[in-house]
Steps between C-alpha positions, in 0.01 A plus 500: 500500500283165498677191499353285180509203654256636806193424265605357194261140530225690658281438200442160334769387373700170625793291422381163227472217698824290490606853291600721863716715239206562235226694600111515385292801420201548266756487225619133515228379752335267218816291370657463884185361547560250300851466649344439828254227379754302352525167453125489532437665170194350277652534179906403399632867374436861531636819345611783726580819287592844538747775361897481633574596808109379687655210677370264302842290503574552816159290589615297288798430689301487823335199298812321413608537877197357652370238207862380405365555133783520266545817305543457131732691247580434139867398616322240750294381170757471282709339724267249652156495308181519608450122495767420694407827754107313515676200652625663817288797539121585615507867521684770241522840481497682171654812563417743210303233281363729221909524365725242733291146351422443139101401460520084443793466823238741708185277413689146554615644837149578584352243394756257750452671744165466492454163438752409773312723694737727564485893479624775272580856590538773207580856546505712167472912438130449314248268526484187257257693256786750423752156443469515160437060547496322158440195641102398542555246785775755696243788453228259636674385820582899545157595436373224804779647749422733766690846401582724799650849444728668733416895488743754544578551895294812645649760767395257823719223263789707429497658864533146676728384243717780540485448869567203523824492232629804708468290818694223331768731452493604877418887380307695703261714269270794572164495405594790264674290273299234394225790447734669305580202278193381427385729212835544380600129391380237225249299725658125516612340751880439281518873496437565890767234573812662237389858673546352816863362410564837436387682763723238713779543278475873495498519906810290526685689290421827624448367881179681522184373630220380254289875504324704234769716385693165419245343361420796228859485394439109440242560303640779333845288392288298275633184714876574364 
């Protein structure tokens, strides 16, 4: 039986820079790109989006780690105000923008940012087109933004990923398993992670190593 971990990076994908625990493939290659670059981006804000489960707020995350940018929720807002967050802060993070920020907050954040020269990260399921925006001057500034899409993660994705999240359990998986999972799951990178959990949990409580026959009752339990 090959061991999984024997060849799982020999194809291109790597760890983010500053990001060791997020890694890049064709999928996301475009918005950690822009992860990389920063703080030398040329323009104050950009939109990463994708559907649940890409690991588009787990980037985000990375972001908040290595810009110090502070991440903003409607609690946050309500309890502090954007005004008062402007005075402190040069880089936010709007997770989930198209729902979490109502349109004249979202534009006055932008546009402080901006003119302090300061940087805005958005992550949201659709692009800004699909936003619904009422308001001409938000839909404007969103129009000017670059707009980055994470795709769903292929097989070479989902194989490191699940490498690498079986590694950080300290399981030791055949090659035979991963294979086996591949077709058989939702493809995000949420999904690979819970199934994971279970495989671990399932092994402890039966004592059994992590092998095929385990893993098709796993998936066959419907993760009770």
């Amino acid at each position: 039986m090959a061991d999984i971990y024997q060849n799982t990076f020999n194809f291109d994908i790597r760890p983010a820079i500053g990001g060791q625990d997020f890694l890049v493939a064709f999928s996301n290659q475009k918005a950690v790109e822009w992860f990389d670059r920063w703080p030398d981006w040329h323009v104050p804000a950009i939109i990463i989006y994708g559907v649940a489960g890409c690991g588009k707020s787990h980037l985000a995350n990375l972001f908040k780690i290595k810009s110090g940018a502070l991440l903003i929720t409607p609690s946050l807002l309500e309890e502090v105000g954007v005004s008062r967050i402007l005075e402190n802060e040069t880089s936010c993070i709007v997770d989930d923008a198209e729902i979490g920020v109502d349109e004249e907050t979202l534009l006055h954040l932008y546009n402080g940012l901006a003119s302090a020269g300061g940087h805005l990260l958005m992550t949201a399921a659709k692009p800004p087109g699909l936003w619904g925006i009422s308001l001409k001057d938000l839909e404007s500034r969103l129009k000017s933004m670059p707009c980055v899409e994470i795709g769903l993660p292929d097989d070479r994705l989902l194989e490191a990923v699940f490498a690498k999240y079986f590694a950080d359990r300290q399981l030791l998986v055949g090659a035979d398993v991963v294979s086996y999972l591949l077709p058989r799951i939702e493809r995000s990178l949420s999904m690979a992670q819970k199934i994971v959990e279970k495989i671990d949990q399932h092994s402890l409580a039966a004592g059994r190593k992590v092998t095929l026959p385990l893993v098709r009752q796993v998936l066959a339990s419907n993760f009770d």
